[in-house]
C-alpha positions as CSV (number, residue, x, y, z in Angstrom):
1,X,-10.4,-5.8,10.5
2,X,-13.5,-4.7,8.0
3,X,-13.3,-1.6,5.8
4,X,-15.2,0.2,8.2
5,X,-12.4,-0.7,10.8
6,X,-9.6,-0.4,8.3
7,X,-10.9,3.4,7.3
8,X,-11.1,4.1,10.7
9,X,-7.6,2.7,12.2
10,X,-5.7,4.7,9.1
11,X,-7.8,8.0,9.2
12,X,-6.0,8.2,12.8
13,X,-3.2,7.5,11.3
14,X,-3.6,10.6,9.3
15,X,-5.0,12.7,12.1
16,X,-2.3,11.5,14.6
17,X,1.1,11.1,12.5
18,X,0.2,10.8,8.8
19,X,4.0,10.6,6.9
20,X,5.6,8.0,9.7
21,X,2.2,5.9,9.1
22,X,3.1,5.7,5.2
23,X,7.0,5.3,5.8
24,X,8.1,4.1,8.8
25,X,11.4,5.1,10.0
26,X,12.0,4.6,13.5
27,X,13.7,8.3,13.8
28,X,10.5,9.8,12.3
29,X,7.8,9.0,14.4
30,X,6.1,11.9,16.3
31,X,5.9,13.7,13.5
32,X,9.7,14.0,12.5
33,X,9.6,13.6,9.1
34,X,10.3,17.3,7.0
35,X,7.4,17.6,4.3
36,X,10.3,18.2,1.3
37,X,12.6,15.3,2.3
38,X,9.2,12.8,2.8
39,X,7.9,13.9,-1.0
40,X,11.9,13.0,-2.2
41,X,10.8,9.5,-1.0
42,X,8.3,9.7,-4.1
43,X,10.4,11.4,-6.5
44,X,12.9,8.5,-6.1
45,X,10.3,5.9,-5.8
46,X,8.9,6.4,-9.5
47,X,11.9,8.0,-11.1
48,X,13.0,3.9,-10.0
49,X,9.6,2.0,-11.2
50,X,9.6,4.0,-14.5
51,X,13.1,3.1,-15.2
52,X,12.0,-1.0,-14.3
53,X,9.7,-0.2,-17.1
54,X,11.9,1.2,-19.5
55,X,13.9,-2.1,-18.9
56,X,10.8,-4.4,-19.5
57,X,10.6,-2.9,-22.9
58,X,7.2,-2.2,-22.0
59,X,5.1,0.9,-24.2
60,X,2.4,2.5,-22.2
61,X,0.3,5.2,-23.3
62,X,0.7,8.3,-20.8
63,X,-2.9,8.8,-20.6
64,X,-4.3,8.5,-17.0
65,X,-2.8,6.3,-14.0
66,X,-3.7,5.3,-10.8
67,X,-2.3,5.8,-7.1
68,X,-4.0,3.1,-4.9
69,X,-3.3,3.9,-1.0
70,X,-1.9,7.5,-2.1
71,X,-2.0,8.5,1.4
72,X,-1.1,12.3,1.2
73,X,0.0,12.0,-2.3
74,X,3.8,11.5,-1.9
75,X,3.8,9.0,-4.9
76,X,1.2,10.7,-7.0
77,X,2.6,13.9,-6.7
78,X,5.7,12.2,-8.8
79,X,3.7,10.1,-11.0
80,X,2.2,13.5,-12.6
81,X,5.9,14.3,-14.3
82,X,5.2,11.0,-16.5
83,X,0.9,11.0,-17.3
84,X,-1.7,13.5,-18.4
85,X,-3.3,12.7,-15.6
86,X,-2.8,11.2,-12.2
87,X,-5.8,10.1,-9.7
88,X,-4.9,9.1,-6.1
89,X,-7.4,7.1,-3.8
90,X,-7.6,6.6,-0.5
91,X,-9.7,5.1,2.0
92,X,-9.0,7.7,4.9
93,X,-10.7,11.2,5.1
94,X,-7.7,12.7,6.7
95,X,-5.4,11.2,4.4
96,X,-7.1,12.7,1.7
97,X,-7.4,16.4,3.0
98,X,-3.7,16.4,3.8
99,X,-3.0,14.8,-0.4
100,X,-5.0,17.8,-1.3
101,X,-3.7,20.7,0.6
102,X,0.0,19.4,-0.5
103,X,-0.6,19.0,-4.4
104,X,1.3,21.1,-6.5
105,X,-0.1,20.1,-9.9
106,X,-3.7,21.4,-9.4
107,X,-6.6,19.7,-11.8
108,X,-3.6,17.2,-12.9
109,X,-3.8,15.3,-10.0
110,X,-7.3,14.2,-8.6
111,X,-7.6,12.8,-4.9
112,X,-10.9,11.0,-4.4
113,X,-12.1,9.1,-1.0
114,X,-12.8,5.5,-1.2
115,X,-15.3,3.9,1.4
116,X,-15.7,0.5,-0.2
117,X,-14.3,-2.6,-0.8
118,X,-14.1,-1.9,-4.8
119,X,-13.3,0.7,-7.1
120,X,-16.7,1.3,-8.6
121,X,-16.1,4.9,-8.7
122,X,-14.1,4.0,-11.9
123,X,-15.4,2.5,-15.2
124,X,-13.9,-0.3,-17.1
125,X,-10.6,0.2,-18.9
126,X,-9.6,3.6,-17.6
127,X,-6.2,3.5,-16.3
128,X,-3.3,2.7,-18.8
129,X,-0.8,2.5,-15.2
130,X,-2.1,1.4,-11.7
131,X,0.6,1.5,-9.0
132,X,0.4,0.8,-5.2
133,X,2.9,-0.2,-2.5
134,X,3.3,-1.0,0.7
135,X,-0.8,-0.8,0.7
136,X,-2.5,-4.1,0.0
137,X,-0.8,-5.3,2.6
138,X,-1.9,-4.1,5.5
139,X,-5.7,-5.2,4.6
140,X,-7.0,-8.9,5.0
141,X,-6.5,-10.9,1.9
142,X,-10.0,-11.0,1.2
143,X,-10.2,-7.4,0.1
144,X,-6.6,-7.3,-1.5
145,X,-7.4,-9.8,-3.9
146,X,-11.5,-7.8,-4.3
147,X,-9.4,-4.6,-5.0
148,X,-6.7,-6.5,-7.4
149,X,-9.4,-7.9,-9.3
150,X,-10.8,-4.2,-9.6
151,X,-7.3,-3.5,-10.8
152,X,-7.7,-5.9,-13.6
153,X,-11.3,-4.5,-14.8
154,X,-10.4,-0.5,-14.9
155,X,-7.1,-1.2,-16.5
156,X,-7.0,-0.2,-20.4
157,X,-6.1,-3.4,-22.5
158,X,-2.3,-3.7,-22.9
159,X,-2.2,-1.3,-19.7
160,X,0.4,-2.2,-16.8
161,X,-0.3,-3.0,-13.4
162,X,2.6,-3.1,-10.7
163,X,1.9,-4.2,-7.0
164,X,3.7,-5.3,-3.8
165,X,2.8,-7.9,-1.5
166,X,4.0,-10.0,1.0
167,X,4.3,-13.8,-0.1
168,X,5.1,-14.9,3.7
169,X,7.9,-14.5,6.9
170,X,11.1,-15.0,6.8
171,X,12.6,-17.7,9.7
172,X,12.2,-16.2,12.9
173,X,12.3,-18.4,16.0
174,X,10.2,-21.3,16.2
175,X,6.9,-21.4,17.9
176,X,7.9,-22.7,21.1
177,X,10.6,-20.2,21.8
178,X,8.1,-17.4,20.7
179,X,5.8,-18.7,23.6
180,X,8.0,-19.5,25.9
181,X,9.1,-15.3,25.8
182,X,5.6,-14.5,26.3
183,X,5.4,-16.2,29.3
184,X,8.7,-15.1,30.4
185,X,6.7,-11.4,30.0
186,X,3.9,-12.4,31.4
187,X,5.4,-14.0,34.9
188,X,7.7,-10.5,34.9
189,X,5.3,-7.5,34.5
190,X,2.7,-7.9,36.9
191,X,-1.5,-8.3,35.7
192,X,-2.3,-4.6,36.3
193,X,0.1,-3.3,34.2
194,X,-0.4,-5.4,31.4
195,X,-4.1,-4.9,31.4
196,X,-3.4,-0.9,31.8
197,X,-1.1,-1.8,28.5
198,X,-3.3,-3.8,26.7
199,X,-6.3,-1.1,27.0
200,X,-4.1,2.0,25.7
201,X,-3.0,0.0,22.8
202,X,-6.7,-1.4,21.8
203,X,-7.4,2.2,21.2
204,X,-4.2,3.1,19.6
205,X,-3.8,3.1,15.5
206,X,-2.3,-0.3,14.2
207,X,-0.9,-2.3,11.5
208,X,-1.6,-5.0,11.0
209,X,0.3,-7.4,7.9
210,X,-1.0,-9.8,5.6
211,X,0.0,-12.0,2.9
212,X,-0.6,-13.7,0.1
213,X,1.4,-16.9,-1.1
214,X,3.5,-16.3,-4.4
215,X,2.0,-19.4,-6.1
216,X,-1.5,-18.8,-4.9
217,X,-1.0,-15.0,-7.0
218,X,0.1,-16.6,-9.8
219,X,-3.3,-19.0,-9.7
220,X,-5.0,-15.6,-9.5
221,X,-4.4,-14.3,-12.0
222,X,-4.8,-17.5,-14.6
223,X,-8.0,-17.4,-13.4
224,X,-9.2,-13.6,-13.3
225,X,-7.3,-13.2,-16.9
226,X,-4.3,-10.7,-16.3
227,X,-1.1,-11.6,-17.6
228,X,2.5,-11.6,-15.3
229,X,4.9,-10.0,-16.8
230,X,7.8,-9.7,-13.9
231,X,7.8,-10.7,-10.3
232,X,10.7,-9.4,-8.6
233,X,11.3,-9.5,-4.7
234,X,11.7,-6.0,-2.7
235,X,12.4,-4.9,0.6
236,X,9.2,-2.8,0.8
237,X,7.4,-4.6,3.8
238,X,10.4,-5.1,6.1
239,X,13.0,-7.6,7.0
240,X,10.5,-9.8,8.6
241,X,8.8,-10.9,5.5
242,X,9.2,-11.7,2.2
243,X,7.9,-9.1,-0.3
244,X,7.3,-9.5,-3.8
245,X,6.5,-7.0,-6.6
246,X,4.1,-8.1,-9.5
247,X,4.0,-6.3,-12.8
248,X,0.9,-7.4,-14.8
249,X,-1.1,-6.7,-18.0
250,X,-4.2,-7.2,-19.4
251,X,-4.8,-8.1,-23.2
């Protein structure tokens, strides 16, 4: 999927059901989810990634920070308690209108629409704290690793950087089993129906997961110059894979 198709699958998202897109709960789908109880989500999100600071010892000015993937602003709404100024990007249009119509902390926090594969719209070292989650990795890793490069260029010197993404699956049934079900599906539900199926869901929204290898990170960034700090593992892209959170900085 290309940006062009990656803008276009999530700005459905945000037309269609924008707060089950950015947390998925099985009861919240069809538009379930209450606006105050979805923004609590945020609140306890940071209040917990500001804390994992504190415990790193780690001194960051409170200047400006950065929301990648702010969706409709449930994290960056929460991040403006702790910097002067919070800007939250997004690469759908009708994420972006809903972020906007929901903030609370007027010229504090900025929401600006991102149509590329890099963050030009920002100039070296000007964030002293980037943050995304559960973002990078529903994009191919050829653009995660363009925008965590980017990450690395607009961050102030000494600044932190804290992402998640996916290292891999967990075990799930071996190959042959997997196919062996499909077939089993296929012999049941007769060709009409499953070509009916398969044309509703080609023009549904989707997400799709990808992931980068732990060691192949760490290579990264020896290469592009950040420095790791703390990887820790999360639960933040489901049971199905292993998720890892990096916390980096540049000197």
């Amino acid at each position: 999927m290309d940006i062009k198709e990656l803008q276009k699958n999530w700005d459905e998202f945000g037309k269609t059901d924008p707060l089950w897109a950015i947390i998925v709960s099985p009861d919240k789908k069809g538009n379930k989810w209450r606006i105050d109880g979805f923004f609590r989500t945020g609140v306890e999100e940071i209040d917990t990634v500001m804390k994992y600071v504190e415990s790193l010892s780690i001194n960051i000015p409170r200047r400006k920070a950065l929301d990648f993937g702010c969706g409709v602003g449930r994290l960056t709404q929460r991040m403006a308690h702790y910097f002067d100024q919070v800007y939250g990007i997004d690469i759908a249009p009708s994420m972006i209108e809903l972020a906007k119509k929901y903030n609370r902390y007027g010229e504090k926090c900025k929401y600006y629409l991102n149509e590329t594969d890099d963050l030009k719209l920002f100039s070296d070292d000007s964030f002293d704290f980037i943050y995304t989650n559960i973002t990078l990795q529903h994009m191919e890793p050829s653009y995660s690793k363009n925008y965590i490069k980017e990450f690395l260029r607009i961050l102030t010197p000494h600044g932190l950087l804290i992402f998640q993404l996916p290292s891999g699956k967990r075990n799930q049934l071996p190959s042959g089993k997997r196919r062996s079900i499909r077939q089993l599906i296929k012999l049941i539900i007769p060709p009409f129906f499953l070509g009916v199926y398969r044309n509703i869901n080609r023009n549904q929204p989707r997400m799709e997961m990808y992931w980068i290898k732990r060691e192949d990170m760490v290579k990264f960034f020896e290469e592009k110059g950040g420095k790791i700090v703390d990887i820790i593992e999360d639960q933040s892209a489901g049971k199905n894979f292993v998720s890892l959170r990096y916390c980096v900085t540049k000197e």
